[in-house]
C-alpha positions as CSV (number, residue, x, y, z in Angstrom):
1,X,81.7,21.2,-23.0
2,X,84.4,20.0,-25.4
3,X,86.7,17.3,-24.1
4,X,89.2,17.3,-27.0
5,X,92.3,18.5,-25.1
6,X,95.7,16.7,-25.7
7,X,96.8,17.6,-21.8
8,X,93.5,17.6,-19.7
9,X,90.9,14.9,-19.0
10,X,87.2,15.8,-17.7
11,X,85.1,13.5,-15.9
12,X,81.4,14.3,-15.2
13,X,81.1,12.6,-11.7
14,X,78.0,13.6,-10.3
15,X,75.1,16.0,-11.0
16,X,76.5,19.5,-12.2
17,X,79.9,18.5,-11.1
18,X,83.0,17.1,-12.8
19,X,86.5,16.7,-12.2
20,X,89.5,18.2,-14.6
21,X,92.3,16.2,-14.1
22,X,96.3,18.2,-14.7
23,X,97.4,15.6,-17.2
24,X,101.1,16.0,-18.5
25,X,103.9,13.8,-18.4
26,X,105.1,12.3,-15.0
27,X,104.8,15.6,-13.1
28,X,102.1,17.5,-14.7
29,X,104.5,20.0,-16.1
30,X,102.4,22.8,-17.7
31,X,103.6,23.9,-21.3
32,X,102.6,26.9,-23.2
33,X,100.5,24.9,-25.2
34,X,98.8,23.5,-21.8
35,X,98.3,26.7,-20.4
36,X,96.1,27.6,-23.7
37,X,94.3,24.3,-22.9
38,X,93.4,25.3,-18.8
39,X,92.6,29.2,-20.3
40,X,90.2,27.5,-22.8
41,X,88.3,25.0,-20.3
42,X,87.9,27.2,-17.3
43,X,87.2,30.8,-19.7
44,X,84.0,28.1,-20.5
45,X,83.3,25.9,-18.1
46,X,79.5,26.6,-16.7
47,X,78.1,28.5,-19.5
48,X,75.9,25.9,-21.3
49,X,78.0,22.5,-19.6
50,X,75.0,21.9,-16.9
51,X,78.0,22.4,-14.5
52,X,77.4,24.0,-11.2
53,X,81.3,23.3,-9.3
54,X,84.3,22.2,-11.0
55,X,87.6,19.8,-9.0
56,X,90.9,20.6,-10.2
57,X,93.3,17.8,-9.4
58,X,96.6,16.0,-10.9
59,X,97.3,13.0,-13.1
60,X,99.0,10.2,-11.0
61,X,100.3,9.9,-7.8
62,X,103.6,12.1,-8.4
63,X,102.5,15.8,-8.2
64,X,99.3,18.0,-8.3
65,X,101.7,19.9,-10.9
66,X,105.5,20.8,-11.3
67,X,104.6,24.1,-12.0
68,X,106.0,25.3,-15.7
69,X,107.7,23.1,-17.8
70,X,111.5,24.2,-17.4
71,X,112.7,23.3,-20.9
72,X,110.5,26.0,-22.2
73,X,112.3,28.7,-19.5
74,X,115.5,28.2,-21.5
75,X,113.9,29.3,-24.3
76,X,112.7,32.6,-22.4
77,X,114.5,36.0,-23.3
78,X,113.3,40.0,-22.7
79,X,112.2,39.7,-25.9
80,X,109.0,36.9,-26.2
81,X,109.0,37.4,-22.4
82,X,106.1,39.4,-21.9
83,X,104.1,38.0,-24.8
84,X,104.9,34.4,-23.6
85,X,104.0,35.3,-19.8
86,X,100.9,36.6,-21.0
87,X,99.6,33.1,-22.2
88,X,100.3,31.7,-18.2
89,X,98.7,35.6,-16.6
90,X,95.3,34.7,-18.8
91,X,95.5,31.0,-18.0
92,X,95.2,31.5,-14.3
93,X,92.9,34.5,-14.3
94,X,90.5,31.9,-16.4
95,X,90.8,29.3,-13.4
96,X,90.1,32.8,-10.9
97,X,87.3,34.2,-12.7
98,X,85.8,30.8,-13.2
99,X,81.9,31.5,-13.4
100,X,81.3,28.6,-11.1
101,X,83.1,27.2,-8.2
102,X,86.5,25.6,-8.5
103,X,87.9,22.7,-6.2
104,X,91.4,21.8,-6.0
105,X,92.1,18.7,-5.0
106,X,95.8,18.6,-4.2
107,X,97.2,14.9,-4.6
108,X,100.8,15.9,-4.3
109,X,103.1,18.5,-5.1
110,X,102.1,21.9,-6.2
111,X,105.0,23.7,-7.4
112,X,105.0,27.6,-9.0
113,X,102.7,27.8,-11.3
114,X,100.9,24.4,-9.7
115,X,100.3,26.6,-6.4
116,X,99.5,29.1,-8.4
117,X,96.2,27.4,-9.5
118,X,95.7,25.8,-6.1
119,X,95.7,29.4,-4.7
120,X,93.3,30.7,-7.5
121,X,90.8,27.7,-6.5
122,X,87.7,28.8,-4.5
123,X,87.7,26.3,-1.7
124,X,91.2,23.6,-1.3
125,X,90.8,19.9,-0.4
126,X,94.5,18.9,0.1
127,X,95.9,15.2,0.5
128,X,97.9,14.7,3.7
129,X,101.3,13.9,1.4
130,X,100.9,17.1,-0.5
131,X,103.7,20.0,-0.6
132,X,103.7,23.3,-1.8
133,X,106.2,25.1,-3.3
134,X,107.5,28.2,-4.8
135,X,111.0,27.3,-6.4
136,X,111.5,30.1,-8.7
137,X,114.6,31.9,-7.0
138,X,116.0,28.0,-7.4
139,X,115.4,27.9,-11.0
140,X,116.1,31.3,-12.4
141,X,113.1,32.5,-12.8
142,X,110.0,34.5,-10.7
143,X,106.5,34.8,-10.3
144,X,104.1,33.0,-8.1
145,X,104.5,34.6,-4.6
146,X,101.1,37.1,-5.1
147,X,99.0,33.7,-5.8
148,X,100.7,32.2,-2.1
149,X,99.8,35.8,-0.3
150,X,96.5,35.0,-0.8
151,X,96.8,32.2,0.9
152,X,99.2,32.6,3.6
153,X,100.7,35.8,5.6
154,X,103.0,37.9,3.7
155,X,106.4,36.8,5.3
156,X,105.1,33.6,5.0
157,X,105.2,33.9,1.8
158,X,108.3,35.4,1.6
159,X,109.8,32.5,3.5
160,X,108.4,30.0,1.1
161,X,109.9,32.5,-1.6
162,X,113.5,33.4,-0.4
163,X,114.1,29.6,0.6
164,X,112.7,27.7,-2.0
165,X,111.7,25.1,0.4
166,X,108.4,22.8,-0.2
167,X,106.1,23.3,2.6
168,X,104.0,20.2,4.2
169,X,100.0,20.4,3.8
170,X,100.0,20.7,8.1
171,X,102.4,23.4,7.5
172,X,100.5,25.3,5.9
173,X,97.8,25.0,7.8
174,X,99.3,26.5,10.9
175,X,100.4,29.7,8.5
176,X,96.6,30.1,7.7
177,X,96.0,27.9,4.4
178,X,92.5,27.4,4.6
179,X,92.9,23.6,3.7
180,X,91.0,20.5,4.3
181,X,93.7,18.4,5.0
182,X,92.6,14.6,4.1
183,X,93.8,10.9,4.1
184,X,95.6,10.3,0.6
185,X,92.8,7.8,-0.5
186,X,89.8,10.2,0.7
187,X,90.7,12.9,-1.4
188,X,89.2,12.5,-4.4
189,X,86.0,11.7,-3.1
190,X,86.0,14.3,-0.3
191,X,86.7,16.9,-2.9
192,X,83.7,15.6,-5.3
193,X,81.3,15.5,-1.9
194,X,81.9,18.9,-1.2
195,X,81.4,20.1,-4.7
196,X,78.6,18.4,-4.9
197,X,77.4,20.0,-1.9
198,X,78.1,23.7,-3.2
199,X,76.7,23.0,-6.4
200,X,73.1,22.0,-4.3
201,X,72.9,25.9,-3.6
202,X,71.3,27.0,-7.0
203,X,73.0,27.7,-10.3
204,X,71.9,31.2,-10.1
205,X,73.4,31.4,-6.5
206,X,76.1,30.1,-6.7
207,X,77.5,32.5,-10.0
208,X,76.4,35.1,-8.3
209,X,78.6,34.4,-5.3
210,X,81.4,33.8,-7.2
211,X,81.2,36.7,-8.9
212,X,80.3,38.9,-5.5
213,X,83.4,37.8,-3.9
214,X,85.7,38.0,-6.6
215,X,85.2,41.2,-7.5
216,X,84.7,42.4,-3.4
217,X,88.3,40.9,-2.4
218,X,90.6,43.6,-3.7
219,X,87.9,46.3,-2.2
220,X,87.5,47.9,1.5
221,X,85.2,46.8,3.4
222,X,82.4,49.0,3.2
223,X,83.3,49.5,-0.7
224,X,83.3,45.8,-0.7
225,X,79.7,45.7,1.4
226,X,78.4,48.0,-1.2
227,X,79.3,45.8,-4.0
228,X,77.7,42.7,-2.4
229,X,74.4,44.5,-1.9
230,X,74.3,45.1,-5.8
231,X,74.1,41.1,-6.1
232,X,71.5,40.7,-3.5
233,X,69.6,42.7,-4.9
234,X,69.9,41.0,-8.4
235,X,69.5,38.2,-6.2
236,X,66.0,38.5,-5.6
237,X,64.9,38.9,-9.3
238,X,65.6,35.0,-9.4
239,X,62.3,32.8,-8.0
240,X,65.3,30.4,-6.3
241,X,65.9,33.5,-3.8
242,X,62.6,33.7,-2.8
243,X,61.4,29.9,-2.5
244,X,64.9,29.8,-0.6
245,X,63.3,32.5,1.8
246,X,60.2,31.2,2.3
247,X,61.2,28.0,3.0
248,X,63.4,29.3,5.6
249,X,60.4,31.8,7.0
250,X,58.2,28.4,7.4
251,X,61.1,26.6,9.2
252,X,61.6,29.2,11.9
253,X,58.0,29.2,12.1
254,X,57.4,26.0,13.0
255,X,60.4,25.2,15.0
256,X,58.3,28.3,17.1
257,X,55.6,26.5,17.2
258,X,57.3,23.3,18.5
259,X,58.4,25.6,20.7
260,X,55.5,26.6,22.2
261,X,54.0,23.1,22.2
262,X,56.5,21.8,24.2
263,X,56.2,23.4,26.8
């Protein structure tokens, strides 16, 4: 895993598990040049690393991230739009499609594109002083609301959208955010326990989850079902599914027999 990136720092912090920290100025404000950076790292990250689970989480005590750096917007026209929007669309697919799970660990402020990457995250671990925010309709610009409609109901959403307003971690909790919501000064270390907990699972397990539920959320359910069976079965070719099993057969077998003793 290269570490030779001018605006994010990785940590190895535990077996099969590090920490990539948003790392950018006061705010965390992501350039185009940044967004290359977090398309480069995450497009990678799991292949031949010895990583199993990945945290996502912000430089300093300011923000998570502001979202895109402004002073680049003024630069933005119909003309490099497209080509220019493409560099942040293949940025945050990478932190999506992610071959192994990703943690955000949200240590303040998460606005536009900063959301945007907390919502692409497989599992969130949120500090109690964290806000979330999608300011685009405030700053000229759009983009963001489909990552929060994953998160939250639709006119929730649309609130967040149409007002521009930041939105408290407990707030969004009570819309649906699947957040752990923790003290400021357990976040970091709450975030790393539960990675390291997911990564325990089995390498070959755990990519093949990931890649089961990514590609069964857009589908119906039975379409969706379907899909999922594909990956058990390719499941079972691995000899981690089967000790897995077995171990679990002996367990209910001698919690039967207990059982029985017992009585």
């Amino acid at each position: 895993m290269s570490s030779s990136y001018d605006y994010l720092k990785v940590d190895v912090v535990a077996p099969g598990v590090a920490v990539v920290t948003l790392n950018r100025g006061a705010v965390n404000a992501i350039s185009e040049d940044m967004f290359d950076e977090i398309r480069a790292f995450f497009e990678n990250v799991g292949h031949d690393d010895g990583l199993d689970a990945v945290v996502v989480t912000g430089a300093g005590d300011r923000a998570f991230s502001a979202g895109n750096d402004l002073h680049e917007f003024l630069e933005l026209n119909p003309d490099n739009g497209d080509q220019r929007m493409a560099r942040v669309w293949r940025s945050l697919k990478a932190v999506y499609e992610a071959s192994i799970p990703v943690i955000a660990a949200v240590n303040g402020p998460a606005l536009g594109s900063g959301f945007a990457i907390v919502s692409c995250a497989d599992l969130v671990v949120a500090s109690e002083r964290s806000t979330y925010c999608l300011p685009e309709l405030k700053v000229g610009v759009l983009g963001g609301a489909k990552f929060a409609a994953r998160m939250i109901p639709e006119q929730a959403m649309r609130r967040m959208l149409f007002t521009a307003d930041p939105v408290t971690a407990e707030e969004m909790v009570r819309w649906g955010a699947p957040f752990e919501v923790v003290s400021h000064d357990r976040l970091l270390p709450q975030a790393i326990e539960l990675a390291t907990h997911v990564a325990g699972k089995g390498k070959n397990a755990v990519r093949l989850a990931k890649s089961a539920m990514n590609g069964c959320e857009a589908l119906s359910l039975f379409d969706g079902y379907s899909l999922e069976q594909t990956y058990t079965v390719r499941m079972s070719g691995y000899p981690e599914a089967r000790i897995a099993t077995q171990a679990t057969v002996d367990r209910l077998a001698a919690n039967r027999l207990r059982s029985v003793e017992s009585r």
